[in-house]
C-alpha positions in Angstrom: 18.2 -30.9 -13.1 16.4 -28.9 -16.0 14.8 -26.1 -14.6 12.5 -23.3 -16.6 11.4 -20.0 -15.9 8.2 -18.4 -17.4 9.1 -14.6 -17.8 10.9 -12.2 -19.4 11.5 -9.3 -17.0 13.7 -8.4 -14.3 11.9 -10.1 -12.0 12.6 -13.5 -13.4 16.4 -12.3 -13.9 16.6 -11.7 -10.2 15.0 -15.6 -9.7 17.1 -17.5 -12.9 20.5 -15.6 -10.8 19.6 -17.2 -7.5 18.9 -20.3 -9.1 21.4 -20.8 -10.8 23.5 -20.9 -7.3 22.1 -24.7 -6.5 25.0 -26.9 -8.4 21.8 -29.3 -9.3 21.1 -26.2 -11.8 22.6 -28.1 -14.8 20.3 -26.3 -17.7 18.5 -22.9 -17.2 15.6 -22.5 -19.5 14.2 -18.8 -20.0 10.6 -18.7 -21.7 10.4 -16.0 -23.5 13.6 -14.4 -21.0 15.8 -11.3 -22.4 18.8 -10.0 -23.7 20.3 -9.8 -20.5 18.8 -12.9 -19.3 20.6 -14.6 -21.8 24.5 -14.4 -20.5 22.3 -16.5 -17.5 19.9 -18.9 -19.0 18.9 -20.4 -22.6 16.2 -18.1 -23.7 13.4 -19.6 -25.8 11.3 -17.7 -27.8 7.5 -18.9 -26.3 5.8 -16.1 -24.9 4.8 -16.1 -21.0 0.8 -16.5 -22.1 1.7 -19.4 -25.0 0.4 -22.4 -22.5 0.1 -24.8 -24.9 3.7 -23.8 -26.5 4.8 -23.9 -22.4 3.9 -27.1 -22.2 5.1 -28.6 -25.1 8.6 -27.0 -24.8 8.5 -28.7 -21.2 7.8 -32.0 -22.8 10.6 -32.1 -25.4 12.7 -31.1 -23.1 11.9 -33.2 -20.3 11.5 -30.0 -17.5 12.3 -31.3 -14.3 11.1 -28.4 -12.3 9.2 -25.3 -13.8 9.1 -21.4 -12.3 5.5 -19.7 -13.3 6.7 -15.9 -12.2 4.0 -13.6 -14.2 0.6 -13.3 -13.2 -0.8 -13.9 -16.5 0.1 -17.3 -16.8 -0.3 -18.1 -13.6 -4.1 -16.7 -13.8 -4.5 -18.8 -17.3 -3.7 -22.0 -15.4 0.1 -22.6 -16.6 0.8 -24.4 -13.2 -2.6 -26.8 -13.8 -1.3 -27.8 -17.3 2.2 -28.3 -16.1 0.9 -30.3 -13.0 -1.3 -32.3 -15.6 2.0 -33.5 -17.5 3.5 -34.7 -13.9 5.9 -31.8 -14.0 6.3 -29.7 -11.1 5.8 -26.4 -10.7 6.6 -23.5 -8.8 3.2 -21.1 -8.5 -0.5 -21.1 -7.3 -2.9 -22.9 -9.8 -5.7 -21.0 -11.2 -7.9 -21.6 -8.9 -5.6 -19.8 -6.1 -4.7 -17.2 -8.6 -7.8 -15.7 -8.6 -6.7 -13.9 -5.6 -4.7 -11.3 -7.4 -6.7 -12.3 -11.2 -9.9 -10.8 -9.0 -9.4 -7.6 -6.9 -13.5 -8.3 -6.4 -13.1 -12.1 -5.3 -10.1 -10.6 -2.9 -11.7 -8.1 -1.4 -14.9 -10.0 -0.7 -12.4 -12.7 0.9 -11.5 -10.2 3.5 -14.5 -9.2 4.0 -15.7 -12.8 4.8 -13.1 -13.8 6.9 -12.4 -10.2 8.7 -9.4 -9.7 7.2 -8.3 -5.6 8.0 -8.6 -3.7 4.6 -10.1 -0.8 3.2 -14.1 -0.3 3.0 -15.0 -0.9 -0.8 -17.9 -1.2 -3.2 -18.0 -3.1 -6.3 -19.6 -1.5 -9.9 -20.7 -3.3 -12.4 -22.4 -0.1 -14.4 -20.5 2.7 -14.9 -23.7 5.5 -14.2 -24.0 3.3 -10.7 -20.4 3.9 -9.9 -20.3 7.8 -11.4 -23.8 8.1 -9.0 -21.7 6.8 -5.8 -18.7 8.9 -6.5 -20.7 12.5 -6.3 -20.6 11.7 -1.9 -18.1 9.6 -1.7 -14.8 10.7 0.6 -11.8 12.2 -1.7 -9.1 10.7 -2.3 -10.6 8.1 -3.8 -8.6 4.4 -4.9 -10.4 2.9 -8.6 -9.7 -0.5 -9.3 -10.3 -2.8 -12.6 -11.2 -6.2 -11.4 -8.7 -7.9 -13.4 -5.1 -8.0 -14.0 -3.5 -4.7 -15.8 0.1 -5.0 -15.9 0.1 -3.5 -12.5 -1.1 -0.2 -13.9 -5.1 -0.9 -13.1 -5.3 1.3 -10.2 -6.1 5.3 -9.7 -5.5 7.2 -7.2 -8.1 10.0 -7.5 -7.2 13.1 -5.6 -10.2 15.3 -7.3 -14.1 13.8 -8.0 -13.1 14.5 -11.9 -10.1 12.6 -11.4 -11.9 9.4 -10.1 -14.9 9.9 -13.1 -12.4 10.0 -15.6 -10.9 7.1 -14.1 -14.2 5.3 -14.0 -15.0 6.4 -17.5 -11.6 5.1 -19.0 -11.7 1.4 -17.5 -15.4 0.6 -18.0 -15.9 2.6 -20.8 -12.8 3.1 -22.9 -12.0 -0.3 -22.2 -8.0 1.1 -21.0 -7.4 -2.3 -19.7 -10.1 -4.4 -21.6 -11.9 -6.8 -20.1 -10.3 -6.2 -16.7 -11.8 -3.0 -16.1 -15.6 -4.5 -16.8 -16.6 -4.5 -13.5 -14.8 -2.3 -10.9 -13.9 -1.5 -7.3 -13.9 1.8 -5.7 -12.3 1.6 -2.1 -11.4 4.1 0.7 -7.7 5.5 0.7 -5.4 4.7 3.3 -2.9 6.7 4.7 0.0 5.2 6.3 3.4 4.0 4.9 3.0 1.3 2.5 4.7 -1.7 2.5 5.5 -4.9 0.7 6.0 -7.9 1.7 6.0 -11.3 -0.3 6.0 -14.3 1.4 6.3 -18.3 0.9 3.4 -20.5 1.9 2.9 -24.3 1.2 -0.7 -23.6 2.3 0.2 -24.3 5.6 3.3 -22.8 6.7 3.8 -19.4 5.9 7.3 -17.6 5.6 7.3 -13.5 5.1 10.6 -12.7 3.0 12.7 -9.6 4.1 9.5 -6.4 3.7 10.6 -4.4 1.0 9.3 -0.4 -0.1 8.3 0.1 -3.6 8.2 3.6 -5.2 5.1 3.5 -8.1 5.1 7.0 -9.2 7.5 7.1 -12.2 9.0 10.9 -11.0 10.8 12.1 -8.0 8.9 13.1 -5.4 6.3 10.5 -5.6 5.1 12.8 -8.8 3.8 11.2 -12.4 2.2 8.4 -13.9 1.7 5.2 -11.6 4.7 3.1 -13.0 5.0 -1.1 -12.3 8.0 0.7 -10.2 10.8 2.6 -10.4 12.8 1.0 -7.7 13.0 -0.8 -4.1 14.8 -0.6 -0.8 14.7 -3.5 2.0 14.2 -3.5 4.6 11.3 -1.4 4.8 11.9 0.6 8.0 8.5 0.7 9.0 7.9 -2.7 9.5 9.0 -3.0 12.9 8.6 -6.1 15.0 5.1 -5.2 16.6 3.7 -4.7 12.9 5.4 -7.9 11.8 3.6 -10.0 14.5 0.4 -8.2 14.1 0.5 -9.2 10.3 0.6 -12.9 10.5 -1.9 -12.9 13.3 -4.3 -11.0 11.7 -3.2 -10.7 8.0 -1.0 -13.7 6.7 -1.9 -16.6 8.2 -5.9 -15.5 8.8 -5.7 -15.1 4.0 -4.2 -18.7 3.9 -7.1 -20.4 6.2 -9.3 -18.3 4.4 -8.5 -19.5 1.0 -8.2 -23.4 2.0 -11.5 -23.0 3.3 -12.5 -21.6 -0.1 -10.7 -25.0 -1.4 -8.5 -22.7 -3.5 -5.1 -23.7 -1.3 -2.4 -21.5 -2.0 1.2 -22.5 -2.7 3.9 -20.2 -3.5 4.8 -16.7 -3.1 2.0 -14.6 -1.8 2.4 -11.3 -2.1 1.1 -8.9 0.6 0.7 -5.1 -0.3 0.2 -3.3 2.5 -0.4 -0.3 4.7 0.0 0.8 8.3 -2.7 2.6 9.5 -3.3 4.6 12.4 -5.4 1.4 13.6 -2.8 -1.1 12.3 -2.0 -3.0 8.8 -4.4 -3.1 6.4 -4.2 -5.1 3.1 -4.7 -3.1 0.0 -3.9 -5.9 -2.6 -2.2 -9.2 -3.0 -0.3 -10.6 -5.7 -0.2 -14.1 -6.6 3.8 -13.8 -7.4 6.8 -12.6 -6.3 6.6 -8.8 -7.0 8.4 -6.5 -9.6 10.7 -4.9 -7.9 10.6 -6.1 -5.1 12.2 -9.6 -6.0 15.4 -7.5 -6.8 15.8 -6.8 -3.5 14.7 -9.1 -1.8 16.6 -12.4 -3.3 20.1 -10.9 -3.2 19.4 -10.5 0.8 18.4 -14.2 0.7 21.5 -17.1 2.3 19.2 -20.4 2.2 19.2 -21.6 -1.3 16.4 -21.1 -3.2 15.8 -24.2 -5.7 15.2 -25.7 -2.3 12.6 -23.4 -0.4 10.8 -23.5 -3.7 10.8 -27.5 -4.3 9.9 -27.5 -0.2 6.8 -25.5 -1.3 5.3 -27.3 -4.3 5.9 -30.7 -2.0 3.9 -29.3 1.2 7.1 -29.4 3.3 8.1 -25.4 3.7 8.2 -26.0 7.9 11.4 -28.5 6.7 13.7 -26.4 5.1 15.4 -22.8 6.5 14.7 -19.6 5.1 17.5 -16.9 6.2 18.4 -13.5 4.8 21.1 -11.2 5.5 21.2 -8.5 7.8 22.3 -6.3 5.6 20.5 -3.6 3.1 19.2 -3.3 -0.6 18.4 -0.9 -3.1 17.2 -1.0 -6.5 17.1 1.7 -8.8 15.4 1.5 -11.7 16.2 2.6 -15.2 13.3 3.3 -17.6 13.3 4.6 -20.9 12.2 8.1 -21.3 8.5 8.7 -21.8 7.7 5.5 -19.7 5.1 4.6 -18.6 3.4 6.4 -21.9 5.2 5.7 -25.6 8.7 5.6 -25.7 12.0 4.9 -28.1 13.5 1.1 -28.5 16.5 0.1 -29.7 18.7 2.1 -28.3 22.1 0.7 -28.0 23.4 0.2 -24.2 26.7 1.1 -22.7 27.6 -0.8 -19.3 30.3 -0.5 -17.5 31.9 -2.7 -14.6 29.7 -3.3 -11.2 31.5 -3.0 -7.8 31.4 -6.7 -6.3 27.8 -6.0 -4.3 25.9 -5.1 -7.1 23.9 -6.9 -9.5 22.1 -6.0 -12.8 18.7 -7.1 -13.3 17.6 -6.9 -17.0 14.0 -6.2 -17.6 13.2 -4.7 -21.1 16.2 -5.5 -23.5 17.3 -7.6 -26.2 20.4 -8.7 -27.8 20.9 -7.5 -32.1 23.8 -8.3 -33.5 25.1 -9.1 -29.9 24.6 -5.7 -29.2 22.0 -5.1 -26.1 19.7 -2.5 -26.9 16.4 -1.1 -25.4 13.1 -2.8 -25.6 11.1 -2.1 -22.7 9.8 0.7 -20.6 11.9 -0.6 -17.6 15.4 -1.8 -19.1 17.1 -2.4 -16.2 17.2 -2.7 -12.3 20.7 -1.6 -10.4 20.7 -3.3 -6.6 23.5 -2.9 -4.1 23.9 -4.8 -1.1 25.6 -3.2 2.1 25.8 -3.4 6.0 23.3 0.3 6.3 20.2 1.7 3.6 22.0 4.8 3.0 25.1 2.8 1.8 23.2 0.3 -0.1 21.6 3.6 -2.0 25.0 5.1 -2.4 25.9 1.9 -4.0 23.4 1.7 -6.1 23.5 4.9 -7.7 27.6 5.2 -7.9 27.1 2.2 -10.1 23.7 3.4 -11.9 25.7 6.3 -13.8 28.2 3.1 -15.3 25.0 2.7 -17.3 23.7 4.9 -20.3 21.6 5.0 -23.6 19.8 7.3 -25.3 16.9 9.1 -23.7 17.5 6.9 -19.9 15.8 8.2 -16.9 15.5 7.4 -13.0 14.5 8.5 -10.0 17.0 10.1 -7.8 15.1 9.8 -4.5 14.7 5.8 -4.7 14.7 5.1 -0.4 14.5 9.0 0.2 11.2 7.9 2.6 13.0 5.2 4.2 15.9 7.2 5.3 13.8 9.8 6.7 11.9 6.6 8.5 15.3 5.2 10.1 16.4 8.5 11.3 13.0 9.1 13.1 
């Protein structure tokens, strides 16, 4: 079976590894992939967004079965065009992935369907949305409608924090056209969790719930980041908040969308948090999340070429869907100055892993067969064990095998979660 992955991160590392562990894996196809994604797949140098080149490459090569992973292709209609060739295809079309292309269309589906999230108001002038914020509560959340890398959201803690914000996106133009029209929305408090999930449009199954860390210093301190690093499980999804989700969360968004004839299949992404009056949704992702899905797939026992085919065929309520119970952490390592500028080409040094650890590479590529820096995130470090505090132990025993020029982490990756299991 030739399979291909669209992606080039750490992300689609983590998906290309698992895989590759179905023996009808014969050829591995990586579009654009990595220099660490190479000693796992072919890489191919078409770019995530190049549809037409996707499709082409798929033709030549006669693609049995593709992976969409980013949201930018997925939003562009990459799964339509693939579908259109008979090929199929792992990933929402475009009409479903307006749920995460749209943080308007998805917060208006909540409000439609009652869905718990957070009040909002949309802006499409930026002297309306200046006018609103002099009352509105502080903190504050600002949105840009459309996709930014993951990095189109503020969390204003001051009224000149949330102008300037509001200034930058529909002014500036900081994230283009995504920041056009804008949603400002009421912050939550709570502990945030993530959860991605698989859905044939009928059957939903959550994946093991997983706790991203955004800010890109300790302490929850600096720049919002696409995310330093992941623990699962998250701690403070117990049981009681697991139920109450699909009842009123996961199960309540896939109804909604098929009656918006925009069925969903593949892995929905639920950000939440748990409120004092339960979970609330604060966004959805049309794709398995970065980092969570280094985490989460190296808990994962059923085999995943099989879950994902089940999906694209309508038949997820056929096939299992297991994970271990065990612990993951991720830690990852950025180049210094991330998320602003920051130095490529740095040469890497690695040393061995211990046996239950795995490196994800995000943002390098091979020169001379030599892997150097070319990202903001290089690399994610995950460690499986029996407890969290052993699986962060893990992780950052074996983080400190890895070096170049200028590296940085966090050093309290699953700090939070700790504190959550010992409470």
């Amino acid at each position: 079976m030739k399979i291909m992955v669209v992606g080039g991160g750490g992300r689609e590392h983590a998906i290309i590894k698992s895989l590759a562990k179905n023996p009808k894996a014969e050829a591995i196809y990586a579009l654009p992939g990595n220099g660490g994604i190479a000693s796992d797949a072919e890489c191919v140098d078409i770019k995530a967004t190049d549809i037409e080149g996707i499709v082409e490459f798929a033709k030549a090569k006669a693609i049995d079965y593709a992976v969409v992973a980013p949201d930018d292709p997925l939003a562009m209609g990459a799964v339509d065009a693939l579908n259109a060739l008979g090929i199929r295809a792992f990933g929402p079309d475009k009409k479903a992935a307006v749920i995460e292309a749209s943080k308007i269309f998805s917060k208006n589906l909540m409000k439609k369907y009652g869905i718990p999230t957070a009040a909002y108001e949309v802006f499409e002038e930026p002297k309306a949305a200046l006018e609103y914020l002099k009352t509105s509560p502080i903190p504050v959340v600002i949105k840009a409608d459309g996709l930014a890398l993951g990095k189109g959201v503020v969390i204003a803690e001051t009224r000149e924090e949330a102008e300037a914000a509001v200034h930058s996106m529909m002014e500036d133009r900081k994230f283009g056209d995504s920041g056009t029209k804008i949603v400002i929305e009421e912050f939550l408090t709570g502990p945030e969790v993530s959860v991605l999930s698989f859905t044939d449009g009928r059957t939903v199954v959550p994946m093991v719930s997983s706790q991203d860390h955004k800010r890109a210093l300790d302490g929850d301190k600096g720049l919002n980041t696409g995310g330093m690093g992941t623990v699962a499980p998250n701690p403070y999804y117990t049981e009681e908040v697991a139920e109450r989700c699909m009842k009123e969360i996961f199960l309540p968004t896939i109804e909604a969308m098929n009656a918006e004839g925009r069925t969903f299949r593949g892995c929905l992404y639920f950000g939440l948090v748990i409120t004092a009056d339960g979970p609330k949704v604060i966004e959805y992702n049309c794709r398995f999340g970065d980092p969570e899905t280094q985490v989460v797939l190296p808990l994962l026992e059923s085999d995943l070429l099989e879950i994902m085919e089940a999906v694209t065929d309508g038949r997820l309520s056929e096939v299992p869907v297991k994970f271990a119970d065990k612990c993951a952490c991720c830690v990852v390592i950025a180049s210094g100055g991330y998320p602003g500028s920051y130095e490529k080409g740095c040469e890497i040094t690695m040393g061995e892993m211990d046996e239950n650890t795995e490196v994800f590479v995000a943002g390098a590529a091979l020169q001379d067969d030599v892997l150097k820096t070319s990202g903001g995130r290089v690399m994610g470090v995950t460690s499986v064990a029996p407890t969290l505090a052993e699986a962060i132990d893990a992780a950052y025993e074996n983080v400190k095998k890895i070096s170049f020029e200028k590296a940085y982490y966090r050093t309290d990756i699953g700090k939070r979660a700790l504190e959550a299991e010992r409470n």
